[in-house]
N, C-alpha and C positions, 0 to 999 in steps of 0.2 A: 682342604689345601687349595689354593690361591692355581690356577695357571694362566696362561697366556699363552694363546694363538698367533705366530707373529709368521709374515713375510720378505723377506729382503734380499737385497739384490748388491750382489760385489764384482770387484773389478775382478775381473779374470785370471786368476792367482790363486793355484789349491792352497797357497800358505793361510790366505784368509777363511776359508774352510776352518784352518786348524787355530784360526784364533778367534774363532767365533767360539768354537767350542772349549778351548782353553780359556778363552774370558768367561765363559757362562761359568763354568766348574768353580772358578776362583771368585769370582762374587759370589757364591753360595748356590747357586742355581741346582737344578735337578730336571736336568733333560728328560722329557717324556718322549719326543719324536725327533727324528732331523731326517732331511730329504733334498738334496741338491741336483741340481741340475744345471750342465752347462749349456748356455743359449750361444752358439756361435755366430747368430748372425747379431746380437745385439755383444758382443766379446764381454757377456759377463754371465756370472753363476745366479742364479733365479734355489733359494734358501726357503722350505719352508719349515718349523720347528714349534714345538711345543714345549714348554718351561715350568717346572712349577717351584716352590718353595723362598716364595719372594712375600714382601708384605704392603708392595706397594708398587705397579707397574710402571710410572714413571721414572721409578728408579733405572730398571732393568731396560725401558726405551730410552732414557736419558744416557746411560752409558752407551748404546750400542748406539747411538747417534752420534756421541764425538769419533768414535772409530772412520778412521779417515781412507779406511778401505770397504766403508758402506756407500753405496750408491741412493739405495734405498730402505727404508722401515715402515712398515705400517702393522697395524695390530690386526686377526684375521677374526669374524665371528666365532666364535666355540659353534659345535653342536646347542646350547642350550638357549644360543640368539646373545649370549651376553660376549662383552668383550674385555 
């Protein structure tokens, strides 16, 4: 099964917590990890999660890209060096 190591960064609002994860759930996704943390001197949540059950990771960056309460996206290396 497919995952994805991803990092991002949201405006400072637990509601985006809960639609990060209410989005994953509803595109089909199957969280393996999630870890937030709020950074106060940058006024945003610092996200990092693991995903799997997708068939194509563009997909799952492409959506979390239009989300207009992401600051930032980036994919994280796996343990295995791949991304």
């Amino acid at each position: 099964m497919n995952e994805l190591n991803l990092r991002l960064t949201t405006v400072n609002d637990p509601s985006c917590l809960e639609q990060v994860l209410h989005g994953s759930s509803e595109n089909g996704l199957h969280l393996k990890s999630f870890a937030a943390e709020l950074n106060h001197d940058k006024n945003q949540y610092e996200i990092k999660m693991c995903v799997c059950g997708f068939t194509h990771q563009h997909q799952i960056v492409g959506w979390l890209a239009q989300q207009e309460y992401i600051r930032e996206l980036s994919p994280l290396k796996s343990a295995t060096g791949l991304v």
